[in-house]
Chimera marker file (.cmm) of the C-alpha trace (Angstrom):
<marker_set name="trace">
<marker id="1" x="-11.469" y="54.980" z="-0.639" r="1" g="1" b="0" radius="0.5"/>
<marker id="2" x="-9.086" y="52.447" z="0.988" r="1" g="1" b="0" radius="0.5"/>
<marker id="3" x="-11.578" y="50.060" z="1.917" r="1" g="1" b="0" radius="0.5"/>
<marker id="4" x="-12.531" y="48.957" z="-2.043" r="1" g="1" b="0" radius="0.5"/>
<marker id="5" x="-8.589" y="48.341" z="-2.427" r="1" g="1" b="0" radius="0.5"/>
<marker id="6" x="-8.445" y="46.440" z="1.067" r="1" g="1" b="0" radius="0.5"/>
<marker id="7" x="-11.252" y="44.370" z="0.728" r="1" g="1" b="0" radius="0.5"/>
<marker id="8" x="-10.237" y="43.610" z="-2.687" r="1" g="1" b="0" radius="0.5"/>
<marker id="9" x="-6.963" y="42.396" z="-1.838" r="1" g="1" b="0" radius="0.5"/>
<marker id="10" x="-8.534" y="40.454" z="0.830" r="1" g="1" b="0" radius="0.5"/>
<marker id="11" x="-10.537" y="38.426" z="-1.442" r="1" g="1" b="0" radius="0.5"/>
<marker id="12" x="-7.490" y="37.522" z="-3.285" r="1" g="1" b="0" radius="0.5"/>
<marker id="13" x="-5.552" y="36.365" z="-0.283" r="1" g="1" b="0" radius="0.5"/>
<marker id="14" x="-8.714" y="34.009" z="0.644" r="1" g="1" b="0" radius="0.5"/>
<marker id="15" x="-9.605" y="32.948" z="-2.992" r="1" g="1" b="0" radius="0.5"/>
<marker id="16" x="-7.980" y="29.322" z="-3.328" r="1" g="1" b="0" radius="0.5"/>
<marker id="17" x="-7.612" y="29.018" z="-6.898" r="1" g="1" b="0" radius="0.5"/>
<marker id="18" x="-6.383" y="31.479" z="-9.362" r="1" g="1" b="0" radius="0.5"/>
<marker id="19" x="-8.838" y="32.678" z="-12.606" r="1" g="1" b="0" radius="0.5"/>
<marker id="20" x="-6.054" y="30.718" z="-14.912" r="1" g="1" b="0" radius="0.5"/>
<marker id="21" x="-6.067" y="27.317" z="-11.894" r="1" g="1" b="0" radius="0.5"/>
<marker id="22" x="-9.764" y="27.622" z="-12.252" r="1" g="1" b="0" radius="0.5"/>
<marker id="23" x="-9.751" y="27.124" z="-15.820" r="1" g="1" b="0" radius="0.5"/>
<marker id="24" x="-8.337" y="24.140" z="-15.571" r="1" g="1" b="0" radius="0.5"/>
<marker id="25" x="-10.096" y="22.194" z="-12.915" r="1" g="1" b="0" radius="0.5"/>
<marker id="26" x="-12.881" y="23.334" z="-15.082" r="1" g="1" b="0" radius="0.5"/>
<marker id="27" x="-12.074" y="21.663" z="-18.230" r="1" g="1" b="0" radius="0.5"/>
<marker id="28" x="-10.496" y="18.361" z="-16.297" r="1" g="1" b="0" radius="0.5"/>
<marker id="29" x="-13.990" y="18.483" z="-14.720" r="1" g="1" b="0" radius="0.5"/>
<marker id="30" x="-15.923" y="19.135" z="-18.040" r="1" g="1" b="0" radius="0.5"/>
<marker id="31" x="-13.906" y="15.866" z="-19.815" r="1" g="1" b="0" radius="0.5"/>
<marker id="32" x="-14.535" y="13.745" z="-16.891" r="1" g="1" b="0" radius="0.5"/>
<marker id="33" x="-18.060" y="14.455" z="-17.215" r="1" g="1" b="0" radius="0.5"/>
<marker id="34" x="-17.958" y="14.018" z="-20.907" r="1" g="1" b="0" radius="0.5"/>
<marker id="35" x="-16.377" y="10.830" z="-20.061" r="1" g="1" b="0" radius="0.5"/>
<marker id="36" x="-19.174" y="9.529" z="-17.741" r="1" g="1" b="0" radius="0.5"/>
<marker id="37" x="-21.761" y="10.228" z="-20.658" r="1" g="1" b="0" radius="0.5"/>
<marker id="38" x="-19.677" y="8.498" z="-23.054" r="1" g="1" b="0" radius="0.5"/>
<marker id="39" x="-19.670" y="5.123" z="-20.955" r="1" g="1" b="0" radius="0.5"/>
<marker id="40" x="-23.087" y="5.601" z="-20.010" r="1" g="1" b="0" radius="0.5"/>
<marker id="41" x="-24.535" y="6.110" z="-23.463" r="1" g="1" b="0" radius="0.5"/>
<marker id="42" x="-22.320" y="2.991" z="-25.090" r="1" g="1" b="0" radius="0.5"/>
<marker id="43" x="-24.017" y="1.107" z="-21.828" r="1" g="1" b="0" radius="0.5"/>
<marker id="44" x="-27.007" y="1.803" z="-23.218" r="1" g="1" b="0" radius="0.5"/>
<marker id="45" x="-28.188" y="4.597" z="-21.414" r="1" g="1" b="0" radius="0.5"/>
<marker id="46" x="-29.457" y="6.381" z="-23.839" r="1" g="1" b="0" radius="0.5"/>
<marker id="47" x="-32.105" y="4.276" z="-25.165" r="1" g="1" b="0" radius="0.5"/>
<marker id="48" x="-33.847" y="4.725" z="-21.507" r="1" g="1" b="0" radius="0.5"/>
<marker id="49" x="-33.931" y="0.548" z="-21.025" r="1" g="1" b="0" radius="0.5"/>
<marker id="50" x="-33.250" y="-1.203" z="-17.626" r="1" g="1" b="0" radius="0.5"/>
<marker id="51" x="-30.792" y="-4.343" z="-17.755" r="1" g="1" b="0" radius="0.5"/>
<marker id="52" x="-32.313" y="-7.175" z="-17.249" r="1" g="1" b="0" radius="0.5"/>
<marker id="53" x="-30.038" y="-9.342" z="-14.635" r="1" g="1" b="0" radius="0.5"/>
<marker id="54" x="-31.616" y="-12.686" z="-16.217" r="1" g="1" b="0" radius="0.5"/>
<marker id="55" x="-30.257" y="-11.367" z="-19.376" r="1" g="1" b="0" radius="0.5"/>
<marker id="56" x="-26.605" y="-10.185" z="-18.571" r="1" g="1" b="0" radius="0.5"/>
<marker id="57" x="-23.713" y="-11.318" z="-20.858" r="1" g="1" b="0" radius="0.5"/>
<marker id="58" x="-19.844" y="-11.154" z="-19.623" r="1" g="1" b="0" radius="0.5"/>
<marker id="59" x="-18.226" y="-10.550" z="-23.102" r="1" g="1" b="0" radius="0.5"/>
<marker id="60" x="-20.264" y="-12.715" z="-25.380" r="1" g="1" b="0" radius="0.5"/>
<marker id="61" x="-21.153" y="-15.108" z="-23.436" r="1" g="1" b="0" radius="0.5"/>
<marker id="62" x="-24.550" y="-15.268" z="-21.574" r="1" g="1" b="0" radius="0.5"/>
<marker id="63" x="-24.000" y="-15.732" z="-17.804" r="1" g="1" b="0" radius="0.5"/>
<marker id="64" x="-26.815" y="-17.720" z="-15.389" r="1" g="1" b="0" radius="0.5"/>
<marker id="65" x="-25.993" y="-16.652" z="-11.514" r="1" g="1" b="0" radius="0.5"/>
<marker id="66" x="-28.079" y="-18.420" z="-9.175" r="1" g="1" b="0" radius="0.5"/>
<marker id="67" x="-28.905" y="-17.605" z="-5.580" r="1" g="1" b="0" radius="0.5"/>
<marker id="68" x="-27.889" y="-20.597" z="-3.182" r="1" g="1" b="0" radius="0.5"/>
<marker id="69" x="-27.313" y="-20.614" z="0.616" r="1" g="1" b="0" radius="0.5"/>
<marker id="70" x="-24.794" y="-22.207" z="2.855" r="1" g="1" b="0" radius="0.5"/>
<marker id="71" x="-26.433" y="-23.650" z="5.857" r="1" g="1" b="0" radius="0.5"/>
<marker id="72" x="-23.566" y="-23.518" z="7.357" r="1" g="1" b="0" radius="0.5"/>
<marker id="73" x="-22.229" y="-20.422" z="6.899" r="1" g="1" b="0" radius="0.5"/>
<marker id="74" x="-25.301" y="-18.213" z="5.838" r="1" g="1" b="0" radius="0.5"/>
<marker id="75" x="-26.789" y="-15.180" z="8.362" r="1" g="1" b="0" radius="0.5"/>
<marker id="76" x="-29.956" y="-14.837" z="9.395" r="1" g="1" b="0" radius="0.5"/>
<marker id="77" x="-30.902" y="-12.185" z="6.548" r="1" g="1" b="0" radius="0.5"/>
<marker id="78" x="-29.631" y="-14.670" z="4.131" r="1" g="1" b="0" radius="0.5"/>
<marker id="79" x="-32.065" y="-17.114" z="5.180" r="1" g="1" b="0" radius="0.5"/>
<marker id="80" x="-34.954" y="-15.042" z="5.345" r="1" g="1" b="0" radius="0.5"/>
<marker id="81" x="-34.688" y="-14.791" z="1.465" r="1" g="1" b="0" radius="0.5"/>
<marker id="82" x="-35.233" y="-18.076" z="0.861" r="1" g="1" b="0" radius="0.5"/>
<marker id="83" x="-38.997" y="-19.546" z="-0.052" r="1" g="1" b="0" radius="0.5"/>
<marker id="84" x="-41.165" y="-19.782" z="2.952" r="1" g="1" b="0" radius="0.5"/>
<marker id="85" x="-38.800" y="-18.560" z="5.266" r="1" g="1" b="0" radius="0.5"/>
<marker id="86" x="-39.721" y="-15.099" z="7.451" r="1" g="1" b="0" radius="0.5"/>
<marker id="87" x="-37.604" y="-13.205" z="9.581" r="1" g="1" b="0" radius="0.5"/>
<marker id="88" x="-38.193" y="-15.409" z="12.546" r="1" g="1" b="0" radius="0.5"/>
<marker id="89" x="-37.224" y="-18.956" z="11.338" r="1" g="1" b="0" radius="0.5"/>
<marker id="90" x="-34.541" y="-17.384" z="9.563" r="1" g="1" b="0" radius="0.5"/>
<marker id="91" x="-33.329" y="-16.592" z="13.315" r="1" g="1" b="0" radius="0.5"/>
<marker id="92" x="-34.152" y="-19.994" z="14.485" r="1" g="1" b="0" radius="0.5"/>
<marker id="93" x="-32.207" y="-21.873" z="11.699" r="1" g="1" b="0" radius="0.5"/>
<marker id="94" x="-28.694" y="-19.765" z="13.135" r="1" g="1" b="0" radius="0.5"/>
<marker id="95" x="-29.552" y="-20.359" z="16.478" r="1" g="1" b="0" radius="0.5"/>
<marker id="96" x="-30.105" y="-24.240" z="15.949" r="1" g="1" b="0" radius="0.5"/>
<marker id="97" x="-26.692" y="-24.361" z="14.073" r="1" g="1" b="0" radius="0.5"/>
<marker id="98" x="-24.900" y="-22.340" z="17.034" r="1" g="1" b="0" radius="0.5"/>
<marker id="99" x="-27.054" y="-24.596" z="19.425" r="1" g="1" b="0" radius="0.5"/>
<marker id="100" x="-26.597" y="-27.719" z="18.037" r="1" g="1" b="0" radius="0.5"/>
<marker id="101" x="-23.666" y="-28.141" z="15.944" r="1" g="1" b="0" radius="0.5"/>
<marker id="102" x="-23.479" y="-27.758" z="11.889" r="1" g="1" b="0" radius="0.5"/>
<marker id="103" x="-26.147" y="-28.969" z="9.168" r="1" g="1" b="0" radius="0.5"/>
<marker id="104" x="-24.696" y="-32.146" z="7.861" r="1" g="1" b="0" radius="0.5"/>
<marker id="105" x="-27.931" y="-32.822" z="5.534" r="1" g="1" b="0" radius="0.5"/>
<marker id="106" x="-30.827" y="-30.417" z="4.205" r="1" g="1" b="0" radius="0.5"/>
<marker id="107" x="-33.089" y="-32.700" z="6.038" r="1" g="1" b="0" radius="0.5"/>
<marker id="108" x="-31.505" y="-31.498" z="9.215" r="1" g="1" b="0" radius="0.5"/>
<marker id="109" x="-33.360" y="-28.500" z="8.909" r="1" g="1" b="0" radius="0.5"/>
<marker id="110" x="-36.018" y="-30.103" z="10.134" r="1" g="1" b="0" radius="0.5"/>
<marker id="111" x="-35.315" y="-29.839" z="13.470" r="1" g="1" b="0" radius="0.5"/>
<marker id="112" x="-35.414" y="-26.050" z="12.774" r="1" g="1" b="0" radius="0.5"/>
<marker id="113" x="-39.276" y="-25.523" z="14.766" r="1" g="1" b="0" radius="0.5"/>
<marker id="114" x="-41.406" y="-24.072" z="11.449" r="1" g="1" b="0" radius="0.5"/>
<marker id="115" x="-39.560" y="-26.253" z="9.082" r="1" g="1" b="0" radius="0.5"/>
<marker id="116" x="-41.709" y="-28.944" z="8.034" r="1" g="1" b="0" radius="0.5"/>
<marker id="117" x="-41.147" y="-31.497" z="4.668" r="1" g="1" b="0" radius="0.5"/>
<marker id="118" x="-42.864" y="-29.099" z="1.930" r="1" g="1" b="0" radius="0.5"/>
<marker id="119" x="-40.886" y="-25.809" z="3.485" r="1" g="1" b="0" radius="0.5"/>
<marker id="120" x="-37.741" y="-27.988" z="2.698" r="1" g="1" b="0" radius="0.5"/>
<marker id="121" x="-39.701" y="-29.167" z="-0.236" r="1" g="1" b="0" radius="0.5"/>
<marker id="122" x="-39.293" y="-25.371" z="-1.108" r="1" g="1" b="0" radius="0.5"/>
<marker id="123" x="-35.986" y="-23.977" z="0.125" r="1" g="1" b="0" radius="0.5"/>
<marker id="124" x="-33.664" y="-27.037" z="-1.558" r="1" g="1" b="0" radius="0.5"/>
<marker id="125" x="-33.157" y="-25.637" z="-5.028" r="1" g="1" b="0" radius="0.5"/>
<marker id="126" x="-31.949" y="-22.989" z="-2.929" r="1" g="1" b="0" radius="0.5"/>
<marker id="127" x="-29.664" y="-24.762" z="-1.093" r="1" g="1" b="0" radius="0.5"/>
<marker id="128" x="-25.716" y="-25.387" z="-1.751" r="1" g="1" b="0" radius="0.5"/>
<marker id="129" x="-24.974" y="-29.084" z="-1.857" r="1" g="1" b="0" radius="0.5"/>
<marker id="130" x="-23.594" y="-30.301" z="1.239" r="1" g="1" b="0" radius="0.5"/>
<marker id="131" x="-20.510" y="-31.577" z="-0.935" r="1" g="1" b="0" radius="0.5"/>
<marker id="132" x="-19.841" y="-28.596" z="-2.656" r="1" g="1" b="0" radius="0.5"/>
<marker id="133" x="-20.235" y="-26.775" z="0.378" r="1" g="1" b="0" radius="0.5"/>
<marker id="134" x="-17.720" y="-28.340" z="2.054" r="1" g="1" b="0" radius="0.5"/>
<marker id="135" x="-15.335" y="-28.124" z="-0.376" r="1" g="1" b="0" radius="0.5"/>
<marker id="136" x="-15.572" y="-24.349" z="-0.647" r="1" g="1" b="0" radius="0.5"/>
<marker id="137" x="-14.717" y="-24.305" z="3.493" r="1" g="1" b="0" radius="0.5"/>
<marker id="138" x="-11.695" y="-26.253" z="3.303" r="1" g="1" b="0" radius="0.5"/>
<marker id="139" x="-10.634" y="-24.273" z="0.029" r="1" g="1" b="0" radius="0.5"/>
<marker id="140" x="-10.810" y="-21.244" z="2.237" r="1" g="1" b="0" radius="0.5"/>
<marker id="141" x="-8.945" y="-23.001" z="5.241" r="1" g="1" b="0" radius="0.5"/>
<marker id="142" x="-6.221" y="-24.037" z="2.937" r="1" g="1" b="0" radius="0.5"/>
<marker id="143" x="-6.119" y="-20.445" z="1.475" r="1" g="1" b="0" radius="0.5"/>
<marker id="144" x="-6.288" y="-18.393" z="4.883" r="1" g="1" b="0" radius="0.5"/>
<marker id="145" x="-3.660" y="-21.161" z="6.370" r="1" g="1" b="0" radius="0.5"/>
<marker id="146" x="-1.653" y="-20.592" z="3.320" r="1" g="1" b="0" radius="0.5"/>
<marker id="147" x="-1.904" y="-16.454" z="3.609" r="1" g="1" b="0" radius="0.5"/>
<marker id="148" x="-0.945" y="-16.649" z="7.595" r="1" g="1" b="0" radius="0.5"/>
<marker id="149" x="2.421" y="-18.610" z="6.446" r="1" g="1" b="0" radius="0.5"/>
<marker id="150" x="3.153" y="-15.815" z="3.823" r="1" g="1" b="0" radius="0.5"/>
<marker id="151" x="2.756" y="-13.596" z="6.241" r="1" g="1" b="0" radius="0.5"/>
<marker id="152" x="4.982" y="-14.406" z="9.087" r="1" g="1" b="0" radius="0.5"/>
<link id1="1" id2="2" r="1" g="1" b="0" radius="0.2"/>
<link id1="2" id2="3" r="1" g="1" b="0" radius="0.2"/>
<link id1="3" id2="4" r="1" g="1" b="0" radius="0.2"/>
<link id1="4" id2="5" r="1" g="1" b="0" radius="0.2"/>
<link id1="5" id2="6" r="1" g="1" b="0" radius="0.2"/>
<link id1="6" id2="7" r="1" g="1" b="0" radius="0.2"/>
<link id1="7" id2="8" r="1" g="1" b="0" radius="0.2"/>
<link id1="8" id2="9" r="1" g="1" b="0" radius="0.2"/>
<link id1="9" id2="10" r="1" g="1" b="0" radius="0.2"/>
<link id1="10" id2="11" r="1" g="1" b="0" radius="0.2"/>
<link id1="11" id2="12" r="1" g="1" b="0" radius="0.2"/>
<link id1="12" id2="13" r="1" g="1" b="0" radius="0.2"/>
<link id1="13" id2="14" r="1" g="1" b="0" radius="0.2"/>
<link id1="14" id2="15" r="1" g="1" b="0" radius="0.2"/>
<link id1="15" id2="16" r="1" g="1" b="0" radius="0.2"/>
<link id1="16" id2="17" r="1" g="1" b="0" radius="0.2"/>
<link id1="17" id2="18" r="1" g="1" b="0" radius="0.2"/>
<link id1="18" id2="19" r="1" g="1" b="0" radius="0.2"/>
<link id1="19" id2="20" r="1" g="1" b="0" radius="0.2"/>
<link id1="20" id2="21" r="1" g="1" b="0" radius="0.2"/>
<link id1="21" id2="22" r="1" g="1" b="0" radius="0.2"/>
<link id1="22" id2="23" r="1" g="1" b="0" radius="0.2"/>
<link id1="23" id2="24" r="1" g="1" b="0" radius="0.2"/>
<link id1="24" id2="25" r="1" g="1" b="0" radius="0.2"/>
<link id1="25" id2="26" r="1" g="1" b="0" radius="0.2"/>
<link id1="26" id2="27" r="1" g="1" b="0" radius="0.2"/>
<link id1="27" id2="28" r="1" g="1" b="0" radius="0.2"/>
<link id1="28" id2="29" r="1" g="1" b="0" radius="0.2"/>
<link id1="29" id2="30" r="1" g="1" b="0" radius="0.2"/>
<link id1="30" id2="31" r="1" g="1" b="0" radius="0.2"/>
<link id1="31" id2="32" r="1" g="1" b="0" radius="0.2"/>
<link id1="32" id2="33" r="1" g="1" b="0" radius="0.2"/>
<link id1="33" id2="34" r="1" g="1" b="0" radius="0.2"/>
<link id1="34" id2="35" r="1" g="1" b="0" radius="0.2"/>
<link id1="35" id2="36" r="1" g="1" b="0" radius="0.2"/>
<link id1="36" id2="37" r="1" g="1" b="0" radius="0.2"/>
<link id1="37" id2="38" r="1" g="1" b="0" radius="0.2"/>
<link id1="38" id2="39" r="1" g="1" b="0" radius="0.2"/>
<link id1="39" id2="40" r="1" g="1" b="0" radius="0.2"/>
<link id1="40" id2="41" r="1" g="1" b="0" radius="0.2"/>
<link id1="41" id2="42" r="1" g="1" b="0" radius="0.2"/>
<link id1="42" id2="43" r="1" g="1" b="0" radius="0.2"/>
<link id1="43" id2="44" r="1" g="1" b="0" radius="0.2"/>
<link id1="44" id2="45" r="1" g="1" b="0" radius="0.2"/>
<link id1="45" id2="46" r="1" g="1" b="0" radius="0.2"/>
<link id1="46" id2="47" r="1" g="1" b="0" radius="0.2"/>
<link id1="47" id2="48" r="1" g="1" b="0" radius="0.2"/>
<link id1="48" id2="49" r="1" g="1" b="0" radius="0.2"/>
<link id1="49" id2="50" r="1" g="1" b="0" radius="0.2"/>
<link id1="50" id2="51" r="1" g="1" b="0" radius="0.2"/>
<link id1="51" id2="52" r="1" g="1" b="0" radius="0.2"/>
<link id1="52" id2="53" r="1" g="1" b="0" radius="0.2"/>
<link id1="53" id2="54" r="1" g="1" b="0" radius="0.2"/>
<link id1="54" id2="55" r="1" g="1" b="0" radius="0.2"/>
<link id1="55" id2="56" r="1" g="1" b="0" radius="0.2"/>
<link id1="56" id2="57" r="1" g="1" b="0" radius="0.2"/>
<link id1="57" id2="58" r="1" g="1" b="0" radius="0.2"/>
<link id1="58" id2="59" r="1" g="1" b="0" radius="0.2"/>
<link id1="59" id2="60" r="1" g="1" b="0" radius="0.2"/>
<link id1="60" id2="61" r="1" g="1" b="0" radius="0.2"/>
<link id1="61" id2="62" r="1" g="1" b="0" radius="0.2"/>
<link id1="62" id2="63" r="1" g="1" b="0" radius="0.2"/>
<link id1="63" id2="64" r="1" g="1" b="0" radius="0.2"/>
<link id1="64" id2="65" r="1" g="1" b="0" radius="0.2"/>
<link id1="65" id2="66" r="1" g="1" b="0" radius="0.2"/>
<link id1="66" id2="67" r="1" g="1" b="0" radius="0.2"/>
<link id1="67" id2="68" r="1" g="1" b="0" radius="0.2"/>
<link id1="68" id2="69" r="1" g="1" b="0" radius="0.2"/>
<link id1="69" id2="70" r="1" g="1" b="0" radius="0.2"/>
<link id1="70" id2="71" r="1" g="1" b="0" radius="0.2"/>
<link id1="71" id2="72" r="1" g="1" b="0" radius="0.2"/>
<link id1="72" id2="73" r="1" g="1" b="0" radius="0.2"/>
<link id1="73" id2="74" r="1" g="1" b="0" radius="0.2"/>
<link id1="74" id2="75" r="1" g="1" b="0" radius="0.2"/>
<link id1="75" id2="76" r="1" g="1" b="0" radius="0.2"/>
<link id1="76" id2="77" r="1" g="1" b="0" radius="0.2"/>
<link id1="77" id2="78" r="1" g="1" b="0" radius="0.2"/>
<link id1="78" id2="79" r="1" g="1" b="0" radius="0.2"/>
<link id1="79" id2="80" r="1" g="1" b="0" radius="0.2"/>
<link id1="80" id2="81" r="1" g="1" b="0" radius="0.2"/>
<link id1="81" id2="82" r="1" g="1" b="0" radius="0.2"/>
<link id1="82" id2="83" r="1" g="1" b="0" radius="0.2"/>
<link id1="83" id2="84" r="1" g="1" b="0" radius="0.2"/>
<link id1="84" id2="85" r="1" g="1" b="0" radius="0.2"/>
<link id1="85" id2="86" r="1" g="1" b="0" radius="0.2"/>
<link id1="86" id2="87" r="1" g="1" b="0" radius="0.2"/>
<link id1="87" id2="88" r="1" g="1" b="0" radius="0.2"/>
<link id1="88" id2="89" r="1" g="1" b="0" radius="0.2"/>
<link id1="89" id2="90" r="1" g="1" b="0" radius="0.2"/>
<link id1="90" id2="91" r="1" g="1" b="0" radius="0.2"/>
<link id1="91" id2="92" r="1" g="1" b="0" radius="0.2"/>
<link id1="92" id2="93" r="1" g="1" b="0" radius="0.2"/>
<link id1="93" id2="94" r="1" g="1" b="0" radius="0.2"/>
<link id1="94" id2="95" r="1" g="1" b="0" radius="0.2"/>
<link id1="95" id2="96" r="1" g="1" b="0" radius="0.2"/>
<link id1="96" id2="97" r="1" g="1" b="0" radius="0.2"/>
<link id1="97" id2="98" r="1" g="1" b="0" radius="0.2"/>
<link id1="98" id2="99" r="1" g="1" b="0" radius="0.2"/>
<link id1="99" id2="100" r="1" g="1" b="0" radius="0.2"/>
<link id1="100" id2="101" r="1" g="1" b="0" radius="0.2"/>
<link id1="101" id2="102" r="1" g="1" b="0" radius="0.2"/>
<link id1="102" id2="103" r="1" g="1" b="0" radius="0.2"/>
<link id1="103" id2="104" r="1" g="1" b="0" radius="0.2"/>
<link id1="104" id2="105" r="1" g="1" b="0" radius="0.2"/>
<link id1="105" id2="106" r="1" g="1" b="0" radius="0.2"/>
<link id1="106" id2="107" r="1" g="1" b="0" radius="0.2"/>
<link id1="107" id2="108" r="1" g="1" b="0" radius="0.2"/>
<link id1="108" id2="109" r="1" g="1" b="0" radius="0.2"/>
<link id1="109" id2="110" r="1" g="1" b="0" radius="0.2"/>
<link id1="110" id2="111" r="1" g="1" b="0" radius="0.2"/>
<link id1="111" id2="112" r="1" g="1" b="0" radius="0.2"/>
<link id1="112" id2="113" r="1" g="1" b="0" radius="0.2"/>
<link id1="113" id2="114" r="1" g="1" b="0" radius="0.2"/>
<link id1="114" id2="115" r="1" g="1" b="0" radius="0.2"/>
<link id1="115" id2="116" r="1" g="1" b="0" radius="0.2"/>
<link id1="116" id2="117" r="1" g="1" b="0" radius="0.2"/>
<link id1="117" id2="118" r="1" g="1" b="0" radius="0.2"/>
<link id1="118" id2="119" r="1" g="1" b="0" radius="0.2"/>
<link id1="119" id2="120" r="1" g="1" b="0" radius="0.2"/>
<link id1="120" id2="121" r="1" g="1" b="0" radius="0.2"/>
<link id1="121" id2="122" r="1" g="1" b="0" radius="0.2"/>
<link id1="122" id2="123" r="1" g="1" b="0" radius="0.2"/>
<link id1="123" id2="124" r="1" g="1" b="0" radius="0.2"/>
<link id1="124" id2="125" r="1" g="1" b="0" radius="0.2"/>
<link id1="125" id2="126" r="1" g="1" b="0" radius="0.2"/>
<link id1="126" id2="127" r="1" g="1" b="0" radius="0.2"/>
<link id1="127" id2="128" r="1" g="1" b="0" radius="0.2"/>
<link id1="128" id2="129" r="1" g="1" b="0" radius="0.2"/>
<link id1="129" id2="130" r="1" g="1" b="0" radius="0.2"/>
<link id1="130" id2="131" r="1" g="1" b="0" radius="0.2"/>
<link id1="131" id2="132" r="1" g="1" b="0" radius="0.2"/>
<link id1="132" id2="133" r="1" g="1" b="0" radius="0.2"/>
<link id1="133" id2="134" r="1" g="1" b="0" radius="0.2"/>
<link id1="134" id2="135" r="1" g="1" b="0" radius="0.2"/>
<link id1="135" id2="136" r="1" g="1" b="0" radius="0.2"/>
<link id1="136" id2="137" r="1" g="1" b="0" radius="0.2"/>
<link id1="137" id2="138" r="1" g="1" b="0" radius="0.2"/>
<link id1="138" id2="139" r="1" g="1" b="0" radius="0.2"/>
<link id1="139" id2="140" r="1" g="1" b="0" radius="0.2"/>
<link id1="140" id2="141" r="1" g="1" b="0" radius="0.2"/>
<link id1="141" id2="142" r="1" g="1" b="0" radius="0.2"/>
<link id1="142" id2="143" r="1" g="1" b="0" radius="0.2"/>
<link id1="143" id2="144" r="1" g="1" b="0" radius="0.2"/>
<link id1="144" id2="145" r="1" g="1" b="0" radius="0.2"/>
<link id1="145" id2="146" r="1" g="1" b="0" radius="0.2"/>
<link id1="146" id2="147" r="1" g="1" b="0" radius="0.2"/>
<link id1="147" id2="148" r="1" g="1" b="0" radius="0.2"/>
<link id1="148" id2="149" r="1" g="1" b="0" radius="0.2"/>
<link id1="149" id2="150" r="1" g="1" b="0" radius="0.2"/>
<link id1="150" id2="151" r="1" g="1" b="0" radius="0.2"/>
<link id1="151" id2="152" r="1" g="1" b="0" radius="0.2"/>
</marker_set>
């Protein structure tokens, strides 16, 4: 008759939350969850449509992101997204700017072996203006110069 009793108090001892604790974890749990439906119905989720990324809007306005590249600064698997441009010259356009020094022109891409004047053709609307480009790298020297004085 003892062991009902003992094993009974032992579940108490090991039970983390209390009947009254559990309660309310439950309903925090139930309104978060209630919450997560709300936002994803006013999303749109309930009328079982995908958002179209061509047709996004930031408040009211209609937003157009395009995709450009950085020869200077873009990886390998950036590349390789780019029109005519596979795995492998992806490779050899980051080891010709290691190699030989920065891209100071789209055309110097050409001397990227499987780069030829109608891959370039190809890959420029793609392609961050050497001007802009630039400008973006010394915006981020001027800010990281600017966060190492702040720092010290």
């Amino acid at each position: 008759m003892n062991k009902p009793a003992r094993k009974d108090a032992l579940s108490r001892r090991l039970a983390m939350f209390w009947p009254t604790d559990q309660v309310v974890i439950a309903a925090f749990a139930l309104l978060a969850l209630g919450f997560i439906v709300g936002k994803w119905h006013v999303a749109g989720g309930g009328s079982g449509t995908l958002i179209e990324i061509d047709d996004a809007e930031v408040g009211n306005e209609k937003k157009n992101f395009d995709f450009v590249v950085d020869l200077n600064t873009a990886s390998w698997s950036e590349f390789s997204l780019l029109p005519g441009i596979g795995k492998v010259t992806a490779h050899r356009i980051v080891q010709s700017r290691e190699r030989d020094g920065d891209f100071f022109c789209h055309d110097d891409l050409l001397r990227v072996e499987g780069i030829g004047p109608q891959t370039l053709k190809r890959m420029k609307p793609y392609l961050l203006s050497m001007e802009v480009a630039e400008k973006f790298r010394s915006e981020d020297v001027n800010n990281a110069s600017t966060e190492r004085r702040l720092a010290k």
